[in-house]
Residue frames as a rotation matrix with the C-alpha (Angstrom) as fourth column:
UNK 1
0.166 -0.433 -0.886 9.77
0.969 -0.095 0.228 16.09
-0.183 -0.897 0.403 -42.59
UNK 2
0.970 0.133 0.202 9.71
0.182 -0.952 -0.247 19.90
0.159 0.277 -0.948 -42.14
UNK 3
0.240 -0.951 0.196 13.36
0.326 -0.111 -0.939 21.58
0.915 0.289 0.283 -42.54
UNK 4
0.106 -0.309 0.945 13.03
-0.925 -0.379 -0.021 23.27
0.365 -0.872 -0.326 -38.65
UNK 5
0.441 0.039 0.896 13.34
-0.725 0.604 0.331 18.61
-0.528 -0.796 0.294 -37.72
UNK 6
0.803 -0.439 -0.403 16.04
-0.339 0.219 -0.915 17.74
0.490 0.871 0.027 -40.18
UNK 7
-0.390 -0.833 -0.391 18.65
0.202 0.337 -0.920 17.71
0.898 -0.438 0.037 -37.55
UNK 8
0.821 0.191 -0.538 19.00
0.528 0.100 0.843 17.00
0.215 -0.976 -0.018 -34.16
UNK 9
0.314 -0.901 0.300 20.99
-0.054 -0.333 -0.941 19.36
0.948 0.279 -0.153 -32.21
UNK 10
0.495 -0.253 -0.831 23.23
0.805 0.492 0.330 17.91
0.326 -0.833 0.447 -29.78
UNK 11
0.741 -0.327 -0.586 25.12
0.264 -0.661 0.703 21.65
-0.617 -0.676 -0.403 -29.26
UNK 12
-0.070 -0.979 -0.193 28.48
-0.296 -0.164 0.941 20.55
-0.953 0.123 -0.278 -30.08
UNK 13
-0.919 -0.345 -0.192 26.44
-0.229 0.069 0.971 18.86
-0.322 0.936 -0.142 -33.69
UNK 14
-0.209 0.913 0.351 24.03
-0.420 0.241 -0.875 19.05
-0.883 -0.330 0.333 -35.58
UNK 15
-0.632 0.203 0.748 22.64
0.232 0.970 -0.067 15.44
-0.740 0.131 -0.660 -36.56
UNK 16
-0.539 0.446 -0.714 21.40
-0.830 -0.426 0.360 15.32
-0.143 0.787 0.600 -40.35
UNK 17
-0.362 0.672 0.646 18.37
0.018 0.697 -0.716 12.81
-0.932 -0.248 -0.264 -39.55
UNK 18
0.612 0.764 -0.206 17.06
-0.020 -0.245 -0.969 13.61
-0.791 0.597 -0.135 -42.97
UNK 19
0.181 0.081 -0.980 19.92
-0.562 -0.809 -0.171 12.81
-0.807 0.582 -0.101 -45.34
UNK 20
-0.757 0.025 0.653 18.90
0.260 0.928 0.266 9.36
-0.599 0.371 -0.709 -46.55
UNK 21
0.236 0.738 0.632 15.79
0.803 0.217 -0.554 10.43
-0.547 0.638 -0.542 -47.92
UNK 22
0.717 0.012 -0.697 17.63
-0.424 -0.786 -0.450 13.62
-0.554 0.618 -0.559 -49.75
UNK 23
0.265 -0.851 -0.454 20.57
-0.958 -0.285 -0.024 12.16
-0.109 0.441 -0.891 -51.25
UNK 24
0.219 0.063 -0.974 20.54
-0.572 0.817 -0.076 7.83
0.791 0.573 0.215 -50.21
UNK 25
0.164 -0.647 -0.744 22.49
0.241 0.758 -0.606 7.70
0.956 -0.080 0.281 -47.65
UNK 26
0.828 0.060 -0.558 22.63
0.554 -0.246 0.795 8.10
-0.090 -0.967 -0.237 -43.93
UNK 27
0.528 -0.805 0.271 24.98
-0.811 -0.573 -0.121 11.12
0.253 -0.156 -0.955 -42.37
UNK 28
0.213 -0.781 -0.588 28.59
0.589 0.582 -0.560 9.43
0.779 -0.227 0.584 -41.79
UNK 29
0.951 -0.281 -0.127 30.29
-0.078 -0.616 0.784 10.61
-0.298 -0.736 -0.608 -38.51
UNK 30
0.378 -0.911 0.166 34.30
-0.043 -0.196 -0.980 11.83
0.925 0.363 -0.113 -39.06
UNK 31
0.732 -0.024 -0.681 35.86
0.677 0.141 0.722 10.83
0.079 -0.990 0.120 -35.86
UNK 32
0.132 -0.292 -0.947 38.44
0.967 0.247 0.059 12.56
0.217 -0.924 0.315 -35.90
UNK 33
-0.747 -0.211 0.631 38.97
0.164 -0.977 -0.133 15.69
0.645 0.004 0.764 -33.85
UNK 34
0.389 0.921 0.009 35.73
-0.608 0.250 0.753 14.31
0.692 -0.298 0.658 -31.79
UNK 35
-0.410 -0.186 0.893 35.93
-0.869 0.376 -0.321 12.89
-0.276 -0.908 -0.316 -28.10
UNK 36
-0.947 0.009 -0.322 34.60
-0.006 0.999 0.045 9.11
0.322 0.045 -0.946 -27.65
UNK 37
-0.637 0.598 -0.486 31.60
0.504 -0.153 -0.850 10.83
-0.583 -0.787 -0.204 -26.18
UNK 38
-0.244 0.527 -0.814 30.62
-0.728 -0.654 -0.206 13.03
-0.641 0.542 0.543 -29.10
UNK 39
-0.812 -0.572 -0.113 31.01
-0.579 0.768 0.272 10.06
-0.069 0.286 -0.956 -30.91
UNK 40
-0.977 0.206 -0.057 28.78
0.203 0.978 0.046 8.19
0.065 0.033 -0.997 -29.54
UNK 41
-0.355 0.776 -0.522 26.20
0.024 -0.550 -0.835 10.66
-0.934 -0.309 0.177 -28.68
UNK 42
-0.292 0.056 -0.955 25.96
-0.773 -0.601 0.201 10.98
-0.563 0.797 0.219 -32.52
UNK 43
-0.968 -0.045 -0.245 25.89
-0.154 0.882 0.446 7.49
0.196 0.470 -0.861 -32.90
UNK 44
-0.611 0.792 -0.002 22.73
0.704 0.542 -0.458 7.21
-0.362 -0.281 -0.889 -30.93
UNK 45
-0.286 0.524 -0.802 21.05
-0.538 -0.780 -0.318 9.87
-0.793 0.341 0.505 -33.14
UNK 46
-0.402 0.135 -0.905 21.35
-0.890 0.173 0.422 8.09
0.214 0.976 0.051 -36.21
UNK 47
-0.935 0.157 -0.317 20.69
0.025 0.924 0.382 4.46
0.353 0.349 -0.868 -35.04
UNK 48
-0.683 0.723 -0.106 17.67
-0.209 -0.332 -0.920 6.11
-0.700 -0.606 0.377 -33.45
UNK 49
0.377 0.920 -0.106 16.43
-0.367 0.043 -0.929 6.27
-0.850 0.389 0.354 -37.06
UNK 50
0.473 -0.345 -0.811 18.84
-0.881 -0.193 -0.431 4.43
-0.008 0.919 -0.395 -39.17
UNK 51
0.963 -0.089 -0.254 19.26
0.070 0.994 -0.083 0.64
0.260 0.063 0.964 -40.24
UNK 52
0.293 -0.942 -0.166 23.42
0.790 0.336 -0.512 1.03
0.538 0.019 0.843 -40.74
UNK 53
0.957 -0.120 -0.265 26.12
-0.032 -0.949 0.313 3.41
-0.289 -0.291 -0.912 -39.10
UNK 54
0.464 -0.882 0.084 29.59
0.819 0.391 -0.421 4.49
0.338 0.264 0.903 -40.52
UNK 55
0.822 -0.449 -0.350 32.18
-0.396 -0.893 0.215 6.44
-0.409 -0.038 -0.912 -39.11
UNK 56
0.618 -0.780 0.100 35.59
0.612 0.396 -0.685 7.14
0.494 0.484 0.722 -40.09
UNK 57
-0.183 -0.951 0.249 38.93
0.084 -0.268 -0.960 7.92
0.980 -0.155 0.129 -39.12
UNK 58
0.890 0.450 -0.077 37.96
0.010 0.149 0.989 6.29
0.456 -0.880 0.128 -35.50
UNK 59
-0.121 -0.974 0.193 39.91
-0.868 0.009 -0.497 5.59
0.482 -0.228 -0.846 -32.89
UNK 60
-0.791 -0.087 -0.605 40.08
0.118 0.949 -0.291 2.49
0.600 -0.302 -0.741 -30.73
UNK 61
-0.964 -0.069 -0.257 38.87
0.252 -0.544 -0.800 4.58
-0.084 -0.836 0.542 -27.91
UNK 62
-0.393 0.894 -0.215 35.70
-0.854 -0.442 -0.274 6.04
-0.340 0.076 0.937 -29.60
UNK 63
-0.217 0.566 -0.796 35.07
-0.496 0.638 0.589 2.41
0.841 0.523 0.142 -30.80
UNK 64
-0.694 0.131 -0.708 35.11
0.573 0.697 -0.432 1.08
0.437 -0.705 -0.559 -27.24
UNK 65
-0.834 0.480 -0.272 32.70
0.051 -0.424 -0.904 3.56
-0.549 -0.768 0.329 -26.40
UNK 66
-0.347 0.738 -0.579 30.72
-0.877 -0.035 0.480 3.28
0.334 0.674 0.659 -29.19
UNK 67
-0.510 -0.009 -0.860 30.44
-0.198 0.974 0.107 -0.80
0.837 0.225 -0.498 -28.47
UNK 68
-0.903 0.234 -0.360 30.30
0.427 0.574 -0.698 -1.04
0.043 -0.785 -0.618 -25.06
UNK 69
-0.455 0.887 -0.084 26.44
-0.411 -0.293 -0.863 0.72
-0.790 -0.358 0.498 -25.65
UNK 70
0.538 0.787 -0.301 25.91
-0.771 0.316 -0.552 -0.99
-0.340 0.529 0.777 -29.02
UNK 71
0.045 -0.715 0.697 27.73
-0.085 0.693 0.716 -4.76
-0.995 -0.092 -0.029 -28.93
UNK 72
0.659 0.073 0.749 26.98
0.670 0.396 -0.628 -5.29
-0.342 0.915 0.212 -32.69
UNK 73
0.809 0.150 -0.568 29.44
-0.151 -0.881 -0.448 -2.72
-0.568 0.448 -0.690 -33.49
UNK 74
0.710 -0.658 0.249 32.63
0.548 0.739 0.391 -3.33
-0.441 -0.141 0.886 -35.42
UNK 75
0.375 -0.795 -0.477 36.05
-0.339 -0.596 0.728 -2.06
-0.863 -0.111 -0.493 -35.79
UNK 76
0.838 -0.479 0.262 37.84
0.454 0.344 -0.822 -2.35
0.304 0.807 0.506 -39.16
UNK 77
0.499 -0.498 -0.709 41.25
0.453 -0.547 0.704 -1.18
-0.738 -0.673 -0.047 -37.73
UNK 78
-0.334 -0.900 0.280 43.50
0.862 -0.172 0.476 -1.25
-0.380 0.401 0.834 -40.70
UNK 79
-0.029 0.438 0.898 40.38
0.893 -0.392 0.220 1.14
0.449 0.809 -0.380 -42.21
UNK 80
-0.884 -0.427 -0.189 39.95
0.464 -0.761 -0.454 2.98
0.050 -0.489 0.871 -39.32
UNK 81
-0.385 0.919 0.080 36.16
-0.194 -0.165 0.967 2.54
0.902 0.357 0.242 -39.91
UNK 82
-0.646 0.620 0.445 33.75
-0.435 0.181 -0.882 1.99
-0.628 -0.763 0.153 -37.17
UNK 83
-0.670 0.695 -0.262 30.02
-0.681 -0.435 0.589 0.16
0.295 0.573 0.765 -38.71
UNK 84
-0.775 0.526 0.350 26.91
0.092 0.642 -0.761 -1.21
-0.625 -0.558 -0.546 -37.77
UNK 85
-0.609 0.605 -0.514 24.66
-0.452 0.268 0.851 -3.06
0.653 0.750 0.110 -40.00
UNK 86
-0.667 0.646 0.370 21.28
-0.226 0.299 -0.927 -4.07
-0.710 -0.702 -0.054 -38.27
UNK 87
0.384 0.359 0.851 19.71
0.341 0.801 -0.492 -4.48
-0.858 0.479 0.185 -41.27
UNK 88
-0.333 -0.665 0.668 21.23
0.737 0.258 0.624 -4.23
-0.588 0.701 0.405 -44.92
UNK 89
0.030 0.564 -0.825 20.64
-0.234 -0.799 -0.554 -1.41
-0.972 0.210 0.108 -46.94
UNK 90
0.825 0.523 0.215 19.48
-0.064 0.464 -0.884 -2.40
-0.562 0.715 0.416 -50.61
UNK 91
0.037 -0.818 0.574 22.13
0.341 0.550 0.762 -4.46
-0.939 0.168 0.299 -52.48
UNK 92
-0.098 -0.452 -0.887 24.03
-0.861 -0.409 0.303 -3.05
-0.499 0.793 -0.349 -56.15
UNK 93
0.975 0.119 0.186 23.37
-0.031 0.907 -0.420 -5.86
-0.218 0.404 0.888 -58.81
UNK 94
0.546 -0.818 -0.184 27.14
-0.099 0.155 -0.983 -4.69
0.832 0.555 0.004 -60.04
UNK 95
0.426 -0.604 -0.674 30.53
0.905 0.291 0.312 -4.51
0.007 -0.742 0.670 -57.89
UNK 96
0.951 -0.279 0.134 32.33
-0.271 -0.960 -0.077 -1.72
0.150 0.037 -0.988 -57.50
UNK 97
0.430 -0.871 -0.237 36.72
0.594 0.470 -0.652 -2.43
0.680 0.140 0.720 -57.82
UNK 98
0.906 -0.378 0.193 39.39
-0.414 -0.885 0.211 -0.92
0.091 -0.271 -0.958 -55.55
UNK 99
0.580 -0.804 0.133 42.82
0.611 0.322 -0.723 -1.22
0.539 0.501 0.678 -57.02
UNK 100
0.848 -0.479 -0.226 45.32
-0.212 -0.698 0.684 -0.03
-0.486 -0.532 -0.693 -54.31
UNK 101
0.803 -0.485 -0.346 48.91
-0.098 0.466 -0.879 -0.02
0.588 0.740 0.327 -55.87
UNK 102
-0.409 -0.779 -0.475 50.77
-0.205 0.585 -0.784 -1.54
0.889 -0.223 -0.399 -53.04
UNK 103
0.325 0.510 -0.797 50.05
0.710 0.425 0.561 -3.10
0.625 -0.748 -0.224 -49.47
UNK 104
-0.773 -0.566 -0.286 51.29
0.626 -0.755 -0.195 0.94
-0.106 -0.330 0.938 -48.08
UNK 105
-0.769 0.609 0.193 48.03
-0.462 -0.739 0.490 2.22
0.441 0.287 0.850 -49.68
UNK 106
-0.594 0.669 -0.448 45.34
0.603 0.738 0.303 -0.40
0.533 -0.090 -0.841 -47.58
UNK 107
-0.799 0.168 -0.577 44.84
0.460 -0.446 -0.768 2.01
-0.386 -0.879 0.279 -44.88
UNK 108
-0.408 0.584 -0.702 42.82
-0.809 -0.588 -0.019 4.45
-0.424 0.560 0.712 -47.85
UNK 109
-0.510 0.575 -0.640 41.30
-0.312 0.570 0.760 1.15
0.802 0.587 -0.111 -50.18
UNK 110
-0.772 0.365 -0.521 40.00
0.443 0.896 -0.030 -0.12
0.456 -0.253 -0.853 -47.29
UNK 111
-0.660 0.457 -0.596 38.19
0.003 -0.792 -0.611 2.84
-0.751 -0.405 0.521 -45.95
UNK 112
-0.335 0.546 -0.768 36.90
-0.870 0.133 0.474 2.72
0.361 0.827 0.431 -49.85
UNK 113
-0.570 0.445 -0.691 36.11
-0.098 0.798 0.595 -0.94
0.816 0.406 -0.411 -49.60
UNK 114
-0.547 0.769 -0.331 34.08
0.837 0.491 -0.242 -0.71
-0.024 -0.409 -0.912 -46.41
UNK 115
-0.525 0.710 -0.470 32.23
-0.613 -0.698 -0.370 2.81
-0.591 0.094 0.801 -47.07
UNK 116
-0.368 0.667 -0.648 30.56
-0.813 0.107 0.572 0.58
0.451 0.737 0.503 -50.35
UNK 117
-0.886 0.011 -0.464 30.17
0.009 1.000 0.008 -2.18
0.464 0.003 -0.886 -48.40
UNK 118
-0.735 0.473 -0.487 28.26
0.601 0.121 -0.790 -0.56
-0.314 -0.873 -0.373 -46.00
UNK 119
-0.183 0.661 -0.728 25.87
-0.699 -0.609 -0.376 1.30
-0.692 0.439 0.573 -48.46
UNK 120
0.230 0.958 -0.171 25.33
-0.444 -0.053 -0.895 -1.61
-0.866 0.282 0.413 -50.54
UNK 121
0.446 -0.407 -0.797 27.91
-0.849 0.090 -0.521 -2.43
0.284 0.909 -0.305 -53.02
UNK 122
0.947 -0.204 0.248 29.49
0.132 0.951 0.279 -5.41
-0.293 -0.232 0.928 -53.60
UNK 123
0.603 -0.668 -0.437 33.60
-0.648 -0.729 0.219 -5.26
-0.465 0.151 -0.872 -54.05
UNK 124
0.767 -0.596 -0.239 36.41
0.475 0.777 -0.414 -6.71
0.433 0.204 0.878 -55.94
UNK 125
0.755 -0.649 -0.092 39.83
-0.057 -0.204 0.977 -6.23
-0.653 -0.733 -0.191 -53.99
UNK 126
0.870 -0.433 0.237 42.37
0.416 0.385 -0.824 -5.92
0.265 0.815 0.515 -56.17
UNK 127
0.806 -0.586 -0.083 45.69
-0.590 -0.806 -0.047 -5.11
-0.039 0.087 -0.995 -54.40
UNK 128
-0.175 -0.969 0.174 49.48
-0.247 0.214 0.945 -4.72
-0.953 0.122 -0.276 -54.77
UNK 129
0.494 0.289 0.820 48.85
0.835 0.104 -0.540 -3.92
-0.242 0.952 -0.190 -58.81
UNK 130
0.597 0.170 -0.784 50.94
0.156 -0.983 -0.095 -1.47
-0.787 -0.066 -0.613 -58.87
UNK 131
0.966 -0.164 -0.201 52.72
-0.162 0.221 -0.962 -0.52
0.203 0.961 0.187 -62.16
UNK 132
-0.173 -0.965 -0.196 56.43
-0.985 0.169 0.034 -1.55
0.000 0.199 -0.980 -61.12
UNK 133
-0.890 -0.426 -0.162 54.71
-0.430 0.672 0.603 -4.66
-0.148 0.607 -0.781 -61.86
UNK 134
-0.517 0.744 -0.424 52.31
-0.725 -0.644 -0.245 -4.21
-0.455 0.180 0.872 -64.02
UNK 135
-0.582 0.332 -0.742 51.32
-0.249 0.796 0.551 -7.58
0.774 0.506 -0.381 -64.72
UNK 136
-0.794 0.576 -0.191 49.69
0.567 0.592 -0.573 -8.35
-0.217 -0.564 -0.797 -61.72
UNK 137
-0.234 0.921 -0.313 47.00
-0.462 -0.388 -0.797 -5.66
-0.855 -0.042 0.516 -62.66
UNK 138
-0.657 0.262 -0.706 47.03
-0.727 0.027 0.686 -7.03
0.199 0.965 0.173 -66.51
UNK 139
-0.728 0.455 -0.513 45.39
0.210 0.860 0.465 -10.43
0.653 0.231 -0.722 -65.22
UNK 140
-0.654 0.717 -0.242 42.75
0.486 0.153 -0.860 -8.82
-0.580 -0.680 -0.449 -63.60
UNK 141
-0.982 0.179 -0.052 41.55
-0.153 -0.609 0.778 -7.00
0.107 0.772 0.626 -66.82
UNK 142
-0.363 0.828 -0.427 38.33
0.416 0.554 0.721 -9.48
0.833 0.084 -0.546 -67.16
UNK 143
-0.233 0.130 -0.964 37.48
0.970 -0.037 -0.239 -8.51
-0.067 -0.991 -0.117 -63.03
UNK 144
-0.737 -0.321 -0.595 37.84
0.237 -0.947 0.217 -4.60
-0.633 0.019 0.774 -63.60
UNK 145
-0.943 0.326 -0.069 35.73
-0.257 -0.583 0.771 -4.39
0.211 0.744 0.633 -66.68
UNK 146
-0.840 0.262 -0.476 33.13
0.486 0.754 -0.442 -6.12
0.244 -0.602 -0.761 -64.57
UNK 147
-0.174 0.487 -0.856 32.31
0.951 -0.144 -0.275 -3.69
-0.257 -0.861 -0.438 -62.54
UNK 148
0.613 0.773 -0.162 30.22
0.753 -0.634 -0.176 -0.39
-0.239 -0.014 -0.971 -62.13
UNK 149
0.936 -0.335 0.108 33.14
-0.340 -0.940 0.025 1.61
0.093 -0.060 -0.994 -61.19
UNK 150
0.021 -0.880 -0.474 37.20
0.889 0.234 -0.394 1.36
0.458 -0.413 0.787 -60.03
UNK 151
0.958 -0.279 0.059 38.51
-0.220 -0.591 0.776 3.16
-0.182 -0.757 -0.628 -57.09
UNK 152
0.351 -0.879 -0.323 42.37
0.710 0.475 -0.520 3.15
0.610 -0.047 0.791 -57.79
UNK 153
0.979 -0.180 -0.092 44.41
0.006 -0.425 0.905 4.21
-0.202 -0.887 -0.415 -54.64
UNK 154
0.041 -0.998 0.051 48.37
0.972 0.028 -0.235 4.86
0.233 0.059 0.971 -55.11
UNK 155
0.756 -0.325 -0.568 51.19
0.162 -0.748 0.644 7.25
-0.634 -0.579 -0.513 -54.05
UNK 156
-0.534 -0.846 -0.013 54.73
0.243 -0.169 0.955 7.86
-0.810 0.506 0.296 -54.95
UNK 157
-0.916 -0.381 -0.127 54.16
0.129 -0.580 0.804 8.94
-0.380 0.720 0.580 -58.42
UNK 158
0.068 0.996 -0.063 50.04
-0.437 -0.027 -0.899 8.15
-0.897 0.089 0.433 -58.44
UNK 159
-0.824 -0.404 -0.397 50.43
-0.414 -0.049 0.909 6.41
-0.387 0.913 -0.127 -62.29
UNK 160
-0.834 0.425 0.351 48.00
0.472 0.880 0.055 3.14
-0.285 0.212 -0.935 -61.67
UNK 161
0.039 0.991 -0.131 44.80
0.185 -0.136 -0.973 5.51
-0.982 0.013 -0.188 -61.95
UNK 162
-0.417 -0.347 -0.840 46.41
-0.683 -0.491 0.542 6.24
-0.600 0.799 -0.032 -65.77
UNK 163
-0.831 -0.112 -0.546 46.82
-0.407 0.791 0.457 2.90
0.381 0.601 -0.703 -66.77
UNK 164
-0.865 0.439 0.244 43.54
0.252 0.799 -0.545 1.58
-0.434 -0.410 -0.802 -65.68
UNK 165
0.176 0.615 -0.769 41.99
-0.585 -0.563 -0.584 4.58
-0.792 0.552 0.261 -67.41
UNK 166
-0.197 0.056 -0.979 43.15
-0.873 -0.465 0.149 2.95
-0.446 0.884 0.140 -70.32
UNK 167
-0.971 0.181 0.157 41.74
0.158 0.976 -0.150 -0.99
-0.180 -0.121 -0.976 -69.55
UNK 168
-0.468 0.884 -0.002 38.10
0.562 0.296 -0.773 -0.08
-0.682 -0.363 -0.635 -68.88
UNK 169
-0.628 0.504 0.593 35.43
0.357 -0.491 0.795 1.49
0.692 0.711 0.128 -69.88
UNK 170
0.356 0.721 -0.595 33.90
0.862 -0.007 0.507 2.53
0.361 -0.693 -0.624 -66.65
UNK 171
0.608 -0.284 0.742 34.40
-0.117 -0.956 -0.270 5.39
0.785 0.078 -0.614 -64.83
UNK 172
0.020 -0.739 -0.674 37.60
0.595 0.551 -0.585 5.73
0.803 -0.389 0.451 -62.84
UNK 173
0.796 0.091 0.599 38.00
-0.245 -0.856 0.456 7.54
0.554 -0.510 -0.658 -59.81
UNK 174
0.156 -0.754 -0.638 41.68
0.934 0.323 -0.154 7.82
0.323 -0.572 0.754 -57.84
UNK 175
0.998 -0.043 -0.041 42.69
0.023 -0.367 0.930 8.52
-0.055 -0.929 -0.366 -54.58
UNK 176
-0.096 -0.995 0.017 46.55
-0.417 0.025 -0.908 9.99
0.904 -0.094 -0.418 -53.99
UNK 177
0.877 0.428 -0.218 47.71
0.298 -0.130 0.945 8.84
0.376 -0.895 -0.242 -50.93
UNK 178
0.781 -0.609 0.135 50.34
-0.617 -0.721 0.316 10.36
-0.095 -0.330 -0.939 -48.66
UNK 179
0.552 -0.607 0.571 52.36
0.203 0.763 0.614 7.21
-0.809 -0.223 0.544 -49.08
UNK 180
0.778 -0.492 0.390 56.23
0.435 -0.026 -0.900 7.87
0.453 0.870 0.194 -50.37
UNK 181
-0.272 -0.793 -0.545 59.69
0.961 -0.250 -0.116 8.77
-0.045 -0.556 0.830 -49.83
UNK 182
-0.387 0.141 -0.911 60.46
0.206 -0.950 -0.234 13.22
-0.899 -0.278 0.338 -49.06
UNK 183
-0.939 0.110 -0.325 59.80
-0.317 -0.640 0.700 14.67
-0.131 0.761 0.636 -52.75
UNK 184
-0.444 0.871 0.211 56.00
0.831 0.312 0.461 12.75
0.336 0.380 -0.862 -52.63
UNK 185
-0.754 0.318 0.574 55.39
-0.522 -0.821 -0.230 16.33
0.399 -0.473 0.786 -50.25
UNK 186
-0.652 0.738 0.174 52.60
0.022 0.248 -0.969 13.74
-0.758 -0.628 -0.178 -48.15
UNK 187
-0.085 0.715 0.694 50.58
0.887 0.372 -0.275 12.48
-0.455 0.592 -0.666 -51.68
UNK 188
0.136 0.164 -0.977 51.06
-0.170 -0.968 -0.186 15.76
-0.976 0.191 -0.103 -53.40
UNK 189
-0.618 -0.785 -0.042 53.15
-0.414 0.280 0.866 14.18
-0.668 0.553 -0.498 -56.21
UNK 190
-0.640 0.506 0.577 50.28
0.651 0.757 0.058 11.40
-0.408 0.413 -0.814 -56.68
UNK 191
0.142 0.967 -0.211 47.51
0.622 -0.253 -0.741 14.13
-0.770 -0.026 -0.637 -56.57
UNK 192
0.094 0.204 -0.974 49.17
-0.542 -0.810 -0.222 16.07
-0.835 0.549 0.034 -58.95
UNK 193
-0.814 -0.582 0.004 50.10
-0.423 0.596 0.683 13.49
-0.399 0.554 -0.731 -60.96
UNK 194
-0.305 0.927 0.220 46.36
0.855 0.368 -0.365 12.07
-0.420 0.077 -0.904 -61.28
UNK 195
0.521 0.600 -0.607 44.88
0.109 -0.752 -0.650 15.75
-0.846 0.273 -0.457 -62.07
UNK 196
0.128 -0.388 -0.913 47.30
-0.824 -0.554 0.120 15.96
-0.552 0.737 -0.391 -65.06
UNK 197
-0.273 -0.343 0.899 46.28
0.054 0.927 0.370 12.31
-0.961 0.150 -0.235 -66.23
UNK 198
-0.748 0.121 -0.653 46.46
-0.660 -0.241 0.711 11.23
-0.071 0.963 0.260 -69.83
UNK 199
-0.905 0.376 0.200 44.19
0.366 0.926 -0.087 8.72
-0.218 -0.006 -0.976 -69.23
UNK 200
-0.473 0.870 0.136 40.34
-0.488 -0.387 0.782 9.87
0.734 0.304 0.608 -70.33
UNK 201
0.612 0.790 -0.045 37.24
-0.130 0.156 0.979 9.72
0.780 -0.593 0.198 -67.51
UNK 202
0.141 -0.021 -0.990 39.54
0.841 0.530 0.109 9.88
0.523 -0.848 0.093 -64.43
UNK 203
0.555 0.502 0.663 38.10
-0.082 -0.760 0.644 11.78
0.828 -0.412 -0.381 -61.69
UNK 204
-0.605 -0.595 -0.529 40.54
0.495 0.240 -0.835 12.52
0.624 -0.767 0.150 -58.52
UNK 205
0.474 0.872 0.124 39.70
0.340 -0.311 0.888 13.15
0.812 -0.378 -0.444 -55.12
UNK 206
0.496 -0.530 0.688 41.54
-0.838 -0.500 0.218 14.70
0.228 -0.684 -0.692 -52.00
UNK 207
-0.480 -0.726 -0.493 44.84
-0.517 0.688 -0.509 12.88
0.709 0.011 -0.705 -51.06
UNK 208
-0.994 -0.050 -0.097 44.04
0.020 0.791 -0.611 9.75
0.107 -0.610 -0.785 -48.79
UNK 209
-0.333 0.932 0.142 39.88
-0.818 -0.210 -0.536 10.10
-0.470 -0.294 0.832 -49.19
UNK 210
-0.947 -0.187 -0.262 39.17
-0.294 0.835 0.466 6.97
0.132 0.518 -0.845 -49.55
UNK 211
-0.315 0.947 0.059 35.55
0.573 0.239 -0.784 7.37
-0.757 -0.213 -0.618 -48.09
UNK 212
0.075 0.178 -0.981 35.06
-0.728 -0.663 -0.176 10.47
-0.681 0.728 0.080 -50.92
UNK 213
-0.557 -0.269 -0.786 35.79
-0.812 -0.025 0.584 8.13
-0.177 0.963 -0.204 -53.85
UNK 214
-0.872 0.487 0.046 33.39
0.474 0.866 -0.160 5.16
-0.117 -0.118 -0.986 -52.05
UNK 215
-0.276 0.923 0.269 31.11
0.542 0.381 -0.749 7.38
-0.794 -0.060 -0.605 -51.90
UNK 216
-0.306 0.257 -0.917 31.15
-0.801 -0.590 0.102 8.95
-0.514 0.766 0.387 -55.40
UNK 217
-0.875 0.279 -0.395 31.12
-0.017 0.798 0.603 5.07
0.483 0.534 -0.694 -56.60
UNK 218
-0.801 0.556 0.222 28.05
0.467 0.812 -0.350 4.30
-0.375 -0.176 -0.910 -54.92
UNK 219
-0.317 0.903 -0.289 26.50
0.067 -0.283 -0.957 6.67
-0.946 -0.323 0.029 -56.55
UNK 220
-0.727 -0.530 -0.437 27.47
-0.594 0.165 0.787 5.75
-0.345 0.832 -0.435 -59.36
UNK 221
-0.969 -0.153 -0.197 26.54
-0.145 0.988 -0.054 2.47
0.202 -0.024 -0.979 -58.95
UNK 222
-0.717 0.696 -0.029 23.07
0.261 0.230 -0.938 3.28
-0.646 -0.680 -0.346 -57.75
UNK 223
-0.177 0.744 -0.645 22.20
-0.355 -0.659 -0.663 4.47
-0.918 0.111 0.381 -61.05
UNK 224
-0.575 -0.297 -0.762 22.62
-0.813 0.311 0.492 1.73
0.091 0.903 -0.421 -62.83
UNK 225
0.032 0.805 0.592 19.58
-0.968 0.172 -0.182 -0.96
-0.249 -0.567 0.785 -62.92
């Protein structure tokens, strides 16, 4: 494909038809800040020439307009995902973990757990591990060292991505999120807290990006055979 039919431009965007075969993966769409119309207009670009489609941070709205032209779509609300799988893009022999540390952080693991799903990865769920009681992560040790990667997701003070650094041997990657009382400053606390771990190999990403840290695991994960 020559670089002047890489994208389609729709005006208001232009559609990166070409970055599955540069990088793996189809373009994601970011709903928000986007009408239900741009939305979908974008949608039918990609499924023009793409098996799956993910967006994020949908609304209801842009999913009912997304559906009511492709029924197979589906809403993940708590993620806030939109995706459509028509046919499967090539399965991860490993898993990939996401360790949220309470049932306040799902909104961000689950974004994580359906970006890998929908590229391929297989997941282990692991929440409400967080360290004020830190057994419930200890008895998933065996689960954790499993897998390719861990995605650990926490606020208030951000610790769990510490202490998981120091279970595995894989590479870790945590997500602050905004979740916490006034002094968290909206996942500042966590995010700094995570960039000054003692923990060795753990890579942070922007507060609440829970699609950023799915998709640094799958690529992870995609280079292992």
């Amino acid at each position: 494909m020559s670089e002047d039919a890489a994208f389609i431009d729709l005006g208001f965007a232009r559609v990166d038809v070409d970055r599955r075969r540069r990088i793996g993966f189809p373009e994601v769409i970011f709903g928000q800040g986007k009408t239900p119309e741009e939305v979908l207009r974008i949608a039918q670009v990609i499924l023009e020439r793409e098996p799956v489609l993910l967006a994020t941070r949908v609304t209801r709205e842009q999913f009912e307009a997304v559906q009511a032209q492709f029924p197979a779509a589906i809403f993940h609300e708590r993620a806030r995902c939109l995706t459509i799988e028509r046919e499967t893009l090539p399965k991860c022999r490993l898993a990939v973990a996401v360790v949220a540390a309470g049932t306040s952080d799902l909104p961000v693991a689950e974004e994580a757990a359906v970006t890998l799903e929908i590229f391929g990865n297989r997941v282990e769920r692991i929440y409400d591990a967080g360290v004020a009681g830190l057994h419930r992560l200890l008895i998933e040790t065996d689960r954790l060292r499993e897998c390719a990667a861990v995605i650990v997701v926490a606020g208030m003070e951000g610790a769990l991505p510490s202490v998981v650094a120091g279970l595995v041997d894989k590479p870790v990657i945590a997500v602050p999120t905004s979740t916490g009382y006034g002094a968290s400053f909206g996942g500042l606390a966590a995010l700094l807290g995570m960039l000054n771990s003692c923990g060795s190999g753990v890579t942070v990403v922007n507060i609440d990006n829970g699609f950023g840290a799915a998709y640094a695991a799958a690529t992870i994960n995609r280079l292992i055979v």
